[in-house]
N, C-alpha and C positions, 0 to 999 in steps of 0.2 A: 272449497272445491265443489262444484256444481257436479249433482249427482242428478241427471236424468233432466225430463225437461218440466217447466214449474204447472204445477197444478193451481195456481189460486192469482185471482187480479183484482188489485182494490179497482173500487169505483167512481175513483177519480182516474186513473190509468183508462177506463173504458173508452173505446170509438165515442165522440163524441155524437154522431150521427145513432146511434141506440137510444139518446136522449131521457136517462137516467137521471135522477135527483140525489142531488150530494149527501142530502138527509137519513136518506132512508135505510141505510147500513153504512160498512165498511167494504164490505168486499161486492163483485161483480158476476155473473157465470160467466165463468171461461170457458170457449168454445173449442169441442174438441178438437184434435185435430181434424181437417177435413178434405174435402177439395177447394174449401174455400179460403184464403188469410183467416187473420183472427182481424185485423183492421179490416177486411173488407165484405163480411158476412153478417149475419145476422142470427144470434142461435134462437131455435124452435120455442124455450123458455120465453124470451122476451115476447117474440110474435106473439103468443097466444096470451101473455097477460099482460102488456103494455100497448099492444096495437090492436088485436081483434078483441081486447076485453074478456078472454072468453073463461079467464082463472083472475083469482086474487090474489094470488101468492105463487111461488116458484113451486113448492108441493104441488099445490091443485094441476099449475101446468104438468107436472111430471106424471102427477094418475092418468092425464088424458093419452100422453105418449104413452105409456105405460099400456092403457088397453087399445093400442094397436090403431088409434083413430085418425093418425097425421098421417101423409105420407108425404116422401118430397121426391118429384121426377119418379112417380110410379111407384117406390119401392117403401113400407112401410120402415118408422125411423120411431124407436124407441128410448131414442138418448135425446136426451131435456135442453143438452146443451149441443145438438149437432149444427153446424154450421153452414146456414141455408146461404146460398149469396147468389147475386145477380143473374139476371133470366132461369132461376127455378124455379119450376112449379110447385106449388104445393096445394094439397087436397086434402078437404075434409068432407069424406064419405055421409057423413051422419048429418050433416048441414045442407050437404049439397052444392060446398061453393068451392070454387077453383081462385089460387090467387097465385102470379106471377111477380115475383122479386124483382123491382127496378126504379130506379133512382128518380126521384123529382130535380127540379134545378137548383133548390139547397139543399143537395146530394145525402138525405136519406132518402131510406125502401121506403115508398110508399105503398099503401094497404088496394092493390090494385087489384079490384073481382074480374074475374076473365070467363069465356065462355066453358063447356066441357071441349068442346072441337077446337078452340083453341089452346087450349091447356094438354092436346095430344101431342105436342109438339113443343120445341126449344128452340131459339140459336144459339152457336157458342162460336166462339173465336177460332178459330188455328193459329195454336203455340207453336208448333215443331211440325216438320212433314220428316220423316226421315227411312230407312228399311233397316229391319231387323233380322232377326236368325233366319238362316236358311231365303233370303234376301226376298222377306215376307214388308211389303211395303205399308206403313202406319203414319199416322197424324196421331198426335196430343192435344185437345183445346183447352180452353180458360176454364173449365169444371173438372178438368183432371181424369178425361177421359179420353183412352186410347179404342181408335178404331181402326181397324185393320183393311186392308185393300180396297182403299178409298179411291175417287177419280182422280187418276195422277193430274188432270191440270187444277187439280185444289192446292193452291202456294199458302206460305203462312200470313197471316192478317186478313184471310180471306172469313166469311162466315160461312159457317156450313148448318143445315136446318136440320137437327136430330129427332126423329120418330123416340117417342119417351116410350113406348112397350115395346118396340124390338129393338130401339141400338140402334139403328142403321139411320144411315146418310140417306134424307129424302131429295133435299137437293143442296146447290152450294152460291153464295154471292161474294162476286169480286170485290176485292177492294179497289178501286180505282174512283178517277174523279165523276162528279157526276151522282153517287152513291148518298143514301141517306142514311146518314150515323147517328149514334149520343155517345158520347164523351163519359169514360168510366172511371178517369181519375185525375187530379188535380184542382186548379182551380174554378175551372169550366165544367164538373162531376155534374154530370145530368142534362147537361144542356144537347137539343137535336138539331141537327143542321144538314146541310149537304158538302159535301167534301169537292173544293175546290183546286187543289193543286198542292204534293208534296216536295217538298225541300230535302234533298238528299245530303245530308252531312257526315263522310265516311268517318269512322271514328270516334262520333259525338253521336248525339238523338236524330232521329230523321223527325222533322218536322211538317206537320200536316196543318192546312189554311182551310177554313172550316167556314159555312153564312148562313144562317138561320134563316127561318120565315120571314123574319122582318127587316132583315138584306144588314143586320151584323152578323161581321166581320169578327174571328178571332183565330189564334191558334195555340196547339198544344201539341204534346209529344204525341209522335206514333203508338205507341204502347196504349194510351189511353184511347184510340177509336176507337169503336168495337162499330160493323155494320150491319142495319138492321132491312137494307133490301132498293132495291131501286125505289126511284120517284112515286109509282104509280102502287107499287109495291104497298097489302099490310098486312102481314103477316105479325108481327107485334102491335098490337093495341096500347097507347101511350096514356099513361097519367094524368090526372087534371093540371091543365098548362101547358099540354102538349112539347115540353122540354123546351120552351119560350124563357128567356132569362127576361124579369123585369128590372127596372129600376128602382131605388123605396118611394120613389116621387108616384111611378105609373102604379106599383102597389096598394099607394096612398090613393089615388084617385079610381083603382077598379073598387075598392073596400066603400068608398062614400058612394060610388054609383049604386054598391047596392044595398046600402041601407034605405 
């Protein structure tokens, strides 16, 4: 009988998007609970000694949270294993550098430096619009944050741009055709495109038809859009590839150009 819920993940069981070596132990840090999945986050340990180099061991990483020097979305995070995931910010004070959580198009976090002015800010998805006690009207989004007497014409799947030091809703983006997405889950994770027309299937997935820069064509579940603002719109700054999916052919041929 399962008593509680499990503390410990070998590191074969790990996301393989963490990108962990089979070698090097038996088990994984497991993230703690958060706002983010455990498949779809990234804990603070990994970041800072597999991606920013900045420890060589899971200790080293833990001194640095430890004396107060991470923070993520404003708020300083003392736990080794917390669960950083998609469009958070995180800050390190003593360096000086801002980095924003977000998918490349072989759907790991890439190690993405951002400005300070940009790093004041987030988007997050609308999960739930619904009203509460005392018929107090709130939104849920995809970080697990509730915000209370939002613009009633914000619906769900809309994006809304969140002020990271006070919480509040600076502004909000439709979802509708027309709009510039990336894709946050499946097998198109990471790819950017413009969203071309949705397929309503009552019942089943609503399905959304999606065309990249280079005029493909693809589609995936609703659940996985997430948008990041009109055409003209930048308010997120993109990763190298600009969320352009290649082939291993075109891969092969940008690699020799520039050798």
């Amino acid at each position: 009988m399962a008593r509680g819920f499990k503390k410990h993940l070998k590191r074969l069981n790990a996301p393989k998007h963490w990108m962990l070596d089979k070698l090097t132990g038996v088990y994984a840090p497991r993230p703690t609970p958060g706002p983010h999945k455990l498949r779809e986050c990234l804990p603070l340990c990994i970041f800072l000694r597999n991606r920013l180099h900045y420890a060589l061991t899971f200790q080293e990483s833990k001194k640095i949270v430890m004396q107060r020097l991470v923070k993520v979305d404003g708020k300083v995070r003392t736990d080794p294993t917390f669960p950083a995931g998609f469009m958070d910010v995180i800050t390190l004070e003593k360096t000086n550098e801002n980095f924003r959580l977000i998918y490349d198009v072989k759907g790991r976090f890439s190690v993405h430096r951002i400005t300070a002015a940009e790093a004041a800010y987030k988007l997050c998805k609308v999960k739930k619009v619904g009203t509460g006690r005392k018929g107090v009207p709130f939104l849920v989004t995809h970080d697990a944050r509730t915000i209370r007497y939002p613009d009633p014409d914000i619906k769900v799947n809309d994006s809304v741009m969140v002020d990271i030091e006070s919480g509040k809703i600076k502004q909000f983006i439709r979802f509708e055709p027309g709009q510039i997405c990336m894709i946050t889950g499946g097998h198109n994770l990471g790819r950017v495109g413009t969203v071309m027309h949705r397929d309503r299937h009552p019942g089943s997935f609503d399905i959304v038809h999606v065309k990249d820069k280079t005029g493909q064509t693809f589609a995936t579940r609703l659940a996985n859009v997430f948008i990041l603002g009109r055409p003209h719109d930048d308010f997120i700054s993109l990763p190298k590839g600009a969320g352009i999916k290649l082939t291993i052919a075109e891969e092969r041929d940008r690699r020799m150009a520039a050798k």
